[in-house]
SEBAPA-825476 format. One line per field, with one value per atom (N, C-alpha, C, O): x, z, y; residue number from 1; atom name; residue in three letters. Coordinates in pm, 1 decimal, always signed. Atoms other than C-alpha are relative to their C-alpha. Last residue first. Example, Ala and Ser with C-alpha at 12.3 -4.5 7.8 and 13.67 -1.06 7.14 Angstrom:
BEGIN
east <- -82.0	+1367.0	-77.0	-26.1	+89.0	+1230.0	+90.0	+193.6
up <- -6.0	+714.0	+73.0	+89.9	+0.0	+780.0	+0.0	+66.5
north <- -119.0	-106.0	+109.0	+219.8	-119.0	-450.0	+120.0	+118.1
num <- 2	2	2	2	1	1	1	1
atome <- N	CA	C	O	N	CA	C	O
residu <- ser	ser	ser	ser	ala	ala	ala	ala
***
This chain:
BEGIN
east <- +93.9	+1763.5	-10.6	-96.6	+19.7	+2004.3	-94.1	-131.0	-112.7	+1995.8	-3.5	-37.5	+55.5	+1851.5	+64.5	+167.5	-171.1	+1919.2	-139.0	-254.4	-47.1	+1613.6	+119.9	+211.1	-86.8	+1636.5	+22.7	+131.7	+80.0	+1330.4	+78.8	+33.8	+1.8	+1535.6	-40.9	+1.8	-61.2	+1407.3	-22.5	-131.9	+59.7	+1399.0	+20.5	+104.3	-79.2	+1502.4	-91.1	-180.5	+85.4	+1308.4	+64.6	+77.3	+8.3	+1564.0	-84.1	-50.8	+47.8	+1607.1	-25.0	-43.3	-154.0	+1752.9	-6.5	+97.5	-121.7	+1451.9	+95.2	+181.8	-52.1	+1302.5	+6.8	-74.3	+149.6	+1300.8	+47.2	+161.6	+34.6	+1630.3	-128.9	-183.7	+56.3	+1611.3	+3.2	-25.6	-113.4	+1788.9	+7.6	+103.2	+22.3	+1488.5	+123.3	+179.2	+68.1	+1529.6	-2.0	+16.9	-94.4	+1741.8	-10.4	+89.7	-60.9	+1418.4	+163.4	+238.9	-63.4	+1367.5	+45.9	+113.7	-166.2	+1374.5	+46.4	+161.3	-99.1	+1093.8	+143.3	+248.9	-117.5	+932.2	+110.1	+227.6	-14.2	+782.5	+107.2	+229.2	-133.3	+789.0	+47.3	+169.4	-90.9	+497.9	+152.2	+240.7	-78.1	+351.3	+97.6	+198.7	+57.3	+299.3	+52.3	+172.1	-61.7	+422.5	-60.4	-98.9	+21.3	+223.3	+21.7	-68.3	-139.5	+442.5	-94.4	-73.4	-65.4	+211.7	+82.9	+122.9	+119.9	-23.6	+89.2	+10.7	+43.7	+311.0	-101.8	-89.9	-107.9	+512.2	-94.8	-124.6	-53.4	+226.5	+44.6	-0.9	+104.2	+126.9	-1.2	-73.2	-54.9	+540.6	-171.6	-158.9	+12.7	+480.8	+18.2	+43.9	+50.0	+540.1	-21.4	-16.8	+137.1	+703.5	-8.0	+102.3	+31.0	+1040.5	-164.0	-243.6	+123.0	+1130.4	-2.7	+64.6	+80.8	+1443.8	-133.1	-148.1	+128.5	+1689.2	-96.9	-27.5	+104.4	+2012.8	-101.0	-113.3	+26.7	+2188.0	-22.4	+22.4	-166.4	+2378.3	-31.2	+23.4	-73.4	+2075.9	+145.2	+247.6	-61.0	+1792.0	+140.4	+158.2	-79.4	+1656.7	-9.8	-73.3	-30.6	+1277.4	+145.8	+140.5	-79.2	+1266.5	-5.3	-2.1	-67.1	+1040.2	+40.0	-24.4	-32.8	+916.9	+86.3	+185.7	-151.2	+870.1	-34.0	-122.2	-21.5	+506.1	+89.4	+87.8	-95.9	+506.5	+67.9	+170.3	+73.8	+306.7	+178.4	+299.6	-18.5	+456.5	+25.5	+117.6	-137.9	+433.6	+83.9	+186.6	-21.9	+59.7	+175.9	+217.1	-25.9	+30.6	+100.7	+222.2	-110.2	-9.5	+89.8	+208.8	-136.1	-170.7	+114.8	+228.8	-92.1	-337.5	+88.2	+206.8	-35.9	-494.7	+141.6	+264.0	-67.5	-638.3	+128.9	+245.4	-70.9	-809.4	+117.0	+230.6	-9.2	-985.4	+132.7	+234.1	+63.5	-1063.8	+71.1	+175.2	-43.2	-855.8	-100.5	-164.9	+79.0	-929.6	-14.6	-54.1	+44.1	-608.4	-69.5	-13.5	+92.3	-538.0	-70.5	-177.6	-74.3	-249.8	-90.8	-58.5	-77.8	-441.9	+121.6	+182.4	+68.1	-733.1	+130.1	+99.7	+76.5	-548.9	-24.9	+23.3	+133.5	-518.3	-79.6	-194.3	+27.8	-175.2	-94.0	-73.1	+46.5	-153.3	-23.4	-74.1	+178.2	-116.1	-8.6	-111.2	+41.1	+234.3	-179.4	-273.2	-35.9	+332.3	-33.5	-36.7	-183.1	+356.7	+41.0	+150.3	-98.9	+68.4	+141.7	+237.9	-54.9	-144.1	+105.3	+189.3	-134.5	-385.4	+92.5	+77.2	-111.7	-703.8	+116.0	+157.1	-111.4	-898.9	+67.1	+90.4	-98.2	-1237.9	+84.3	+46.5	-74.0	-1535.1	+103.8	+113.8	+38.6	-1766.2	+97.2	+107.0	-110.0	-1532.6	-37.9	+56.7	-59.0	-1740.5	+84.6	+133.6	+111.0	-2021.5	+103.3	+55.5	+145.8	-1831.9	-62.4	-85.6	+73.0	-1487.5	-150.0	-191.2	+0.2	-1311.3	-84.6	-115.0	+82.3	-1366.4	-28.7	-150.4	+129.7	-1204.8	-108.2	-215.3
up <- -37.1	+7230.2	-95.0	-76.6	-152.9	+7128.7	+76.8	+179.0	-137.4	+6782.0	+104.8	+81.7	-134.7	+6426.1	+95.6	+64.5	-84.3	+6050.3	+173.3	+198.6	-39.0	+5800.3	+51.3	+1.4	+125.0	+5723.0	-6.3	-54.1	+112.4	+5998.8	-172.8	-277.0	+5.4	+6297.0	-115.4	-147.7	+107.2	+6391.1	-69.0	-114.1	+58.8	+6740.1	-148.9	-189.2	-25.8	+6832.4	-80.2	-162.8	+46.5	+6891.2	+41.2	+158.0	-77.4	+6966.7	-63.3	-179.7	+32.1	+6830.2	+90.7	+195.4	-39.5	+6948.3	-40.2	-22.6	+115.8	+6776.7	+33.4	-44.3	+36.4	+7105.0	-131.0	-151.3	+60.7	+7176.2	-43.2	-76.4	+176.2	+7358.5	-26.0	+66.9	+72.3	+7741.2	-188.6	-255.7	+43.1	+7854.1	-36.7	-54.1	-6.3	+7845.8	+3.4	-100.9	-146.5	+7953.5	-13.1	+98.8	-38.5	+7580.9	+178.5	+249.5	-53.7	+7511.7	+42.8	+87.9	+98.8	+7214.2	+53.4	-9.0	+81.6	+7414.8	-71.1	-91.8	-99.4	+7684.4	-43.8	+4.2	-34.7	+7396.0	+107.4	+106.6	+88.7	+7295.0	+35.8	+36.3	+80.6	+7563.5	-102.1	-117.4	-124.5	+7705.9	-58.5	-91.8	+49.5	+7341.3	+128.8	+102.3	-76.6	+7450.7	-47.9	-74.4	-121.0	+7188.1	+49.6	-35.3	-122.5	+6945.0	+110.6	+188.5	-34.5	+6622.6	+136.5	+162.3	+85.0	+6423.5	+94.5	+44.8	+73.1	+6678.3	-127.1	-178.1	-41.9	+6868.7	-61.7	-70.5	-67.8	+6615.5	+89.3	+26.6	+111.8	+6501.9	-17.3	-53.0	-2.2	+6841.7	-126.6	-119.5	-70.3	+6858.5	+7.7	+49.1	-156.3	+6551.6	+70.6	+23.7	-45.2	+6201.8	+103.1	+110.0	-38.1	+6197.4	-11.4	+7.8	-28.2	+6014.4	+26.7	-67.1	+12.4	+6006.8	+36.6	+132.2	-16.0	+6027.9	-77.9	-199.7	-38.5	+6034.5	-26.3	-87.8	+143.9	+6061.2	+40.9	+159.2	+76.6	+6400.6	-89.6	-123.3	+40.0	+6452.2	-75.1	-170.7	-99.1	+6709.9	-57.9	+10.4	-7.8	+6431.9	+151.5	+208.0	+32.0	+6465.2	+50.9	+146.9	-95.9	+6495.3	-92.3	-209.4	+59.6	+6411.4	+78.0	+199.8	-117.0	+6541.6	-97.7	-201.0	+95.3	+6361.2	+74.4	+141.3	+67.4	+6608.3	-93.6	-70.9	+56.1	+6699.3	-86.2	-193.2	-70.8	+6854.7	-7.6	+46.3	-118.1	+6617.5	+89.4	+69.9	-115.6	+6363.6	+141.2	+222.7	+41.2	+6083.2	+137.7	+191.7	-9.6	+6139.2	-5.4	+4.4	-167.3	+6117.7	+21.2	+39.3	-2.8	+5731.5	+118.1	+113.3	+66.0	+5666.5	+4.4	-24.4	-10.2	+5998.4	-91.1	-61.3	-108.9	+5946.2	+32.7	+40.7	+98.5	+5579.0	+129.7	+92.1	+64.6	+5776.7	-71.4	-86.3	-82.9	+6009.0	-62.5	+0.8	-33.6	+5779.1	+103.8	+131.3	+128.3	+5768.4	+36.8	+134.7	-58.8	+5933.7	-99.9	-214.0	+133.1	+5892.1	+32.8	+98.7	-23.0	+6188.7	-101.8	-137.7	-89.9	+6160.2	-36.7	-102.9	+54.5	+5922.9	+29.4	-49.0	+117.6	+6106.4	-135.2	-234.1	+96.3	+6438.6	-137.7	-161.1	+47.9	+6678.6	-111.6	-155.4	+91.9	+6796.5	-90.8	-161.6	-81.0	+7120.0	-145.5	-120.2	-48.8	+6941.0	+54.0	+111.9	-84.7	+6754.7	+74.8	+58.5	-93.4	+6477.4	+139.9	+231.6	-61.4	+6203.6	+149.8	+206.4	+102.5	+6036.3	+64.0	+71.6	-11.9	+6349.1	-98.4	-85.7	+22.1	+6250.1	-9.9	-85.1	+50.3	+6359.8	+33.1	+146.7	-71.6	+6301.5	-46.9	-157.3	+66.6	+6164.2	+116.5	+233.5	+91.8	+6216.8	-50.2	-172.6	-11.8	+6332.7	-134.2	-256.6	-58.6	+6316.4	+23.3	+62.4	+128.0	+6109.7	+8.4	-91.7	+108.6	+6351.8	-133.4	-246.7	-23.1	+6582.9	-139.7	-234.4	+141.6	+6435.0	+32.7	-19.5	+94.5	+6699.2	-144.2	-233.4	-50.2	+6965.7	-76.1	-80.8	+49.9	+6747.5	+49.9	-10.1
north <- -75.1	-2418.4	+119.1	+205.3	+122.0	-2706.1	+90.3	+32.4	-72.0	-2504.7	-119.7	-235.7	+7.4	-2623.8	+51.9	+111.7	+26.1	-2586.2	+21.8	+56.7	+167.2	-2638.7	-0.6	-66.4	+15.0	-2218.2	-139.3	-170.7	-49.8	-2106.1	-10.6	+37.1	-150.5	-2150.0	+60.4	+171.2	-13.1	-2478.1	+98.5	+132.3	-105.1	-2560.1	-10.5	-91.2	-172.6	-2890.5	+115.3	+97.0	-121.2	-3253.5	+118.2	+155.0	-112.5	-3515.7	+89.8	+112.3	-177.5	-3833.4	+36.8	-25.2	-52.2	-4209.2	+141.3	+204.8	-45.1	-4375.7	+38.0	-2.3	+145.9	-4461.5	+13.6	-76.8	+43.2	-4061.1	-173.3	-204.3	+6.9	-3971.4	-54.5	-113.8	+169.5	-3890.6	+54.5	+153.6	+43.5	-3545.1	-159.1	-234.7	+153.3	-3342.2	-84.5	-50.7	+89.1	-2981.4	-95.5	-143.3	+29.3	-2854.5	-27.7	-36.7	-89.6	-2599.5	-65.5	+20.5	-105.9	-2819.7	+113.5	+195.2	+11.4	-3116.0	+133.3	+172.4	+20.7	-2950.3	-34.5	+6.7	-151.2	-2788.3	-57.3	-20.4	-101.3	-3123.8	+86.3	+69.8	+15.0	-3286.2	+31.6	+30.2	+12.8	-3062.3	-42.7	+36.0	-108.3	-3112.8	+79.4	+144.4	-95.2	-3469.4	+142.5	+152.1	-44.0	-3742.0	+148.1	+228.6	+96.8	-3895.3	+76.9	+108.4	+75.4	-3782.6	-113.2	-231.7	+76.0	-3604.7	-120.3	-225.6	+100.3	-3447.4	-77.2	-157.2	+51.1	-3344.6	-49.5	-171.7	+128.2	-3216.3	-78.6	-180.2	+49.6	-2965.0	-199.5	-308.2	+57.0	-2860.5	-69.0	-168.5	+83.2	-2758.3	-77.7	-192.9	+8.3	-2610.4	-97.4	-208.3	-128.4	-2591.2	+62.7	+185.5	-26.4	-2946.5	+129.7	+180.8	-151.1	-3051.6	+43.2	+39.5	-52.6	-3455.7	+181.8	+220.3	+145.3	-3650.0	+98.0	+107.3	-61.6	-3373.3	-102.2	-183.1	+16.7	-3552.4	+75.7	+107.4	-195.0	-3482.1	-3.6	+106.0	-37.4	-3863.8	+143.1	+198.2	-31.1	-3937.6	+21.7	+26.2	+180.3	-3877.5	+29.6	+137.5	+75.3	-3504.1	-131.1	-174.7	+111.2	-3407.2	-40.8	-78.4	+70.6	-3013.0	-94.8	-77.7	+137.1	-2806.7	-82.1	-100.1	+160.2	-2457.8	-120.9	-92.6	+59.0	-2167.9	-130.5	-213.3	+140.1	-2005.9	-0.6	+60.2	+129.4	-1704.7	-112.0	-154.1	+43.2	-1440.6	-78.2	-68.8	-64.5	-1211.4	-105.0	-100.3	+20.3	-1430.9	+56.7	+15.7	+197.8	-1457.0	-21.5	-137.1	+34.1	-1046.0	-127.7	-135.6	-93.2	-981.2	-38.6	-69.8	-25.4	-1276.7	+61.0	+24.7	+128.6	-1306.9	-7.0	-21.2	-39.5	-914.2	-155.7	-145.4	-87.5	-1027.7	+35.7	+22.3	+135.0	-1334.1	+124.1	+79.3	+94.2	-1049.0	-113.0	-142.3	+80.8	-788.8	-95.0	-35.2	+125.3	-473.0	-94.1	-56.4	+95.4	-122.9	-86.4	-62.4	+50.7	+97.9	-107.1	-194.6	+111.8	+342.9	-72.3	-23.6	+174.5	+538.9	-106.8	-205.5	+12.1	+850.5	-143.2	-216.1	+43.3	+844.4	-19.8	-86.5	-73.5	+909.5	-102.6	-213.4	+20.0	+669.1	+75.9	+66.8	-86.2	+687.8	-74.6	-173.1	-106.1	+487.8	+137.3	+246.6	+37.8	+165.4	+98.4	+62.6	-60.0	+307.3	-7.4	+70.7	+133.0	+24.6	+100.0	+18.0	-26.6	+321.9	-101.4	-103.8	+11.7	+172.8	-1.4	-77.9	-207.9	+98.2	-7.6	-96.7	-1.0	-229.9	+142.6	+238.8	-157.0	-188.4	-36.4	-60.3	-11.1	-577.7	+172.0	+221.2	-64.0	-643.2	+22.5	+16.7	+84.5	-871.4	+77.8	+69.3	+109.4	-581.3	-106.1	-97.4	+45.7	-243.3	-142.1	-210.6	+2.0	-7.0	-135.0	-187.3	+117.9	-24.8	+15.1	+20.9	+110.5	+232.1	-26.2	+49.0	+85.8	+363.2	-93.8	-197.4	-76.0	+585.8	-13.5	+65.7	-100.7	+341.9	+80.0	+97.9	+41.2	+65.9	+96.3	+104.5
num <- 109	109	109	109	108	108	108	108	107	107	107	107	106	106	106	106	105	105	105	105	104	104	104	104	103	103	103	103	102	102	102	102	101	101	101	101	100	100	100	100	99	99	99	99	98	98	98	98	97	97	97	97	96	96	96	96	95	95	95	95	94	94	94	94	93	93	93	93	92	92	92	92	91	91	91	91	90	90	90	90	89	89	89	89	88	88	88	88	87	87	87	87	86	86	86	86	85	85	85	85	84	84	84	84	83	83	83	83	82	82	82	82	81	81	81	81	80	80	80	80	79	79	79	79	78	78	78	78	77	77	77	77	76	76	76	76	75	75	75	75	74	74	74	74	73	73	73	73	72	72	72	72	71	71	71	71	70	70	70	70	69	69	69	69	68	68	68	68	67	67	67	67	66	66	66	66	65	65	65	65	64	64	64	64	63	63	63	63	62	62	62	62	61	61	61	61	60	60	60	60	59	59	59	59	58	58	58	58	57	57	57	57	56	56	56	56	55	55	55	55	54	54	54	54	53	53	53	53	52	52	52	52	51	51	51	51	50	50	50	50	49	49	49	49	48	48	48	48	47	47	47	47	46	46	46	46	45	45	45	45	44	44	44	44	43	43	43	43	42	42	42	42	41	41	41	41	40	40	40	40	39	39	39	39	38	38	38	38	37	37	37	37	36	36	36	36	35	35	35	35	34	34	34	34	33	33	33	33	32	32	32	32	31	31	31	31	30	30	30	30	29	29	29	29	28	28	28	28	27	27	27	27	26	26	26	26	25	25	25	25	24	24	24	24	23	23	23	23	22	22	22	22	21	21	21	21	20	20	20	20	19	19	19	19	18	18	18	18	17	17	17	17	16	16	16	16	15	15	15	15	14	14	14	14	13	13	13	13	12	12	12	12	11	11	11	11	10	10	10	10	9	9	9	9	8	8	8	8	7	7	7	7	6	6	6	6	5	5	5	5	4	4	4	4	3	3	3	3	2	2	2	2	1	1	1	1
atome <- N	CA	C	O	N	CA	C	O	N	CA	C	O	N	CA	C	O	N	CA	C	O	N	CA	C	O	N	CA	C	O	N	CA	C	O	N	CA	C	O	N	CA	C	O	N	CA	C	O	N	CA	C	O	N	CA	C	O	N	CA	C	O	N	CA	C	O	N	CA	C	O	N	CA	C	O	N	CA	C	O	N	CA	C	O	N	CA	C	O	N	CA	C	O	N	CA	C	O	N	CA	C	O	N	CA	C	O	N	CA	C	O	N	CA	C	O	N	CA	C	O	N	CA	C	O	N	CA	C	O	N	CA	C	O	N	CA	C	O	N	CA	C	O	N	CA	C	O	N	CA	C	O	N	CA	C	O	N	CA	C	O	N	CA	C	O	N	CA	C	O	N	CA	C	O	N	CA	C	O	N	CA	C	O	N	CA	C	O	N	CA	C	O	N	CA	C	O	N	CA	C	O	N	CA	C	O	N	CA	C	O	N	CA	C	O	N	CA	C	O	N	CA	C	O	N	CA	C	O	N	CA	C	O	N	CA	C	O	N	CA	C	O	N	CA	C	O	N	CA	C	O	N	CA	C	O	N	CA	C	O	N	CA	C	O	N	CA	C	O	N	CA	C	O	N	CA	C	O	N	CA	C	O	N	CA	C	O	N	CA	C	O	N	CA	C	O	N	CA	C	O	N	CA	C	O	N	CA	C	O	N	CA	C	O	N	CA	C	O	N	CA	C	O	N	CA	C	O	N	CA	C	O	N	CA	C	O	N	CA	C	O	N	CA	C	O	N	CA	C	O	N	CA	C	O	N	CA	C	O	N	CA	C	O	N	CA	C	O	N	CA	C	O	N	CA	C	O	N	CA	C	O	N	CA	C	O	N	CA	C	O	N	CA	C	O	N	CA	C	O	N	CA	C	O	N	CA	C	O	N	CA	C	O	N	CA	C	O	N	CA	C	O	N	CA	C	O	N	CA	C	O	N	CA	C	O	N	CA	C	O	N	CA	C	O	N	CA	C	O	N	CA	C	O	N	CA	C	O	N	CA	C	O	N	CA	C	O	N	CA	C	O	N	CA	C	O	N	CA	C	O	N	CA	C	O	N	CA	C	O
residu <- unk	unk	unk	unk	unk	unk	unk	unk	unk	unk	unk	unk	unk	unk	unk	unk	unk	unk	unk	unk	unk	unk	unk	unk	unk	unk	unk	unk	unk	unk	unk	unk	unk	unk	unk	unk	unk	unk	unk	unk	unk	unk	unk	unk	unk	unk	unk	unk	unk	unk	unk	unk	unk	unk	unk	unk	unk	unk	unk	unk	unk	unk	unk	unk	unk	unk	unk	unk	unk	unk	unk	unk	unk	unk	unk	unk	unk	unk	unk	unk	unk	unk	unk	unk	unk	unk	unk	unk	unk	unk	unk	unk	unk	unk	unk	unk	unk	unk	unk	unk	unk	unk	unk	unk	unk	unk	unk	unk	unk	unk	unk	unk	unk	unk	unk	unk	unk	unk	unk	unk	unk	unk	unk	unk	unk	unk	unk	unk	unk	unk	unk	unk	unk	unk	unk	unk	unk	unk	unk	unk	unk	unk	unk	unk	unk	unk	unk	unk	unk	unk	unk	unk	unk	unk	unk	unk	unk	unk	unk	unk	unk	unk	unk	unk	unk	unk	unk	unk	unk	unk	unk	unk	unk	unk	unk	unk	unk	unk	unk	unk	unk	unk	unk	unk	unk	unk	unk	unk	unk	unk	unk	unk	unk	unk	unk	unk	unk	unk	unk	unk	unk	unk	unk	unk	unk	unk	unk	unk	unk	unk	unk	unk	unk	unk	unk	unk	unk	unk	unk	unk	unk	unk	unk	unk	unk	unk	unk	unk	unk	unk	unk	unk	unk	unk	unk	unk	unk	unk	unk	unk	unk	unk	unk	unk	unk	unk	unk	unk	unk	unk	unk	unk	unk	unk	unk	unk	unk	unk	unk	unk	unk	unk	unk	unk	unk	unk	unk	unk	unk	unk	unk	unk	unk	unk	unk	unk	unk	unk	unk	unk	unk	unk	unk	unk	unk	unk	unk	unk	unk	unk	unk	unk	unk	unk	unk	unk	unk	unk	unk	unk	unk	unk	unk	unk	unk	unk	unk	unk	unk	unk	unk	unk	unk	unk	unk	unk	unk	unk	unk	unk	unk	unk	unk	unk	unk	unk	unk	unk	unk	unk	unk	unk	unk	unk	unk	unk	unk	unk	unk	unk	unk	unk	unk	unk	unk	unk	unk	unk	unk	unk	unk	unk	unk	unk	unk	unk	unk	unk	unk	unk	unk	unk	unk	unk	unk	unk	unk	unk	unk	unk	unk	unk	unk	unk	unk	unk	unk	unk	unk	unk	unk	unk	unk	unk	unk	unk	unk	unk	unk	unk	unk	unk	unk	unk	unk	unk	unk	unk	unk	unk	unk	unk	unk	unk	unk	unk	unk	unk	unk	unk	unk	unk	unk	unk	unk	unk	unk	unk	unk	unk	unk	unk	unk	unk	unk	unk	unk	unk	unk	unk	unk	unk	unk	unk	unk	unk
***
């Protein structure tokens, strides 16, 4: 953004070839903000959560583990804690909150 004063308010440099230390004018493509999340947003951290039943059904599929939790009640702490395979209580349904690997299938972590 050094390279680009007052061009750069409300905008994101995105490095084509994925190299942040190469700054030339040719790498460096200055996108908006929301345009940056589209591309990006897929990138990020955030897994999909699955609440199974206790005979492994998928019950429900969340976007996130902040997701799952404002839907469901439950702490986003417990949250990850089943889906990391740490909790070893069932939900009073007899479910489990698991990862979910982005095809409606799940893991035990």
């Amino acid at each position: 953004m050094a390279f680009y004063p007052g061009m750069t308010e409300g905008k994101n440099v995105v490095h084509r070839n994925g190299l942040h230390s190469d700054n030339t004018p040719q790498n460096a493509l200055i996108i908006d903000q929301s345009i940056t999340g589209k591309r990006c947003g897929s990138l990020g951290r955030r897994k999909g959560v699955c609440l199974v039943d206790g005979k492994g059904e998928i019950m429900e599929v969340y976007p996130s583990v902040t997701a799952a939790s404002a839907a469901t009640g439950i702490s986003r702490e417990t949250v990850r804690k089943h889906c990391n395979g740490g909790s070893v209580w069932l939900l009073s349904n007899g479910g489990r909150f698991r990862w979910d690997n982005g095809r409606g299938l799940y893991g035990t972590s």
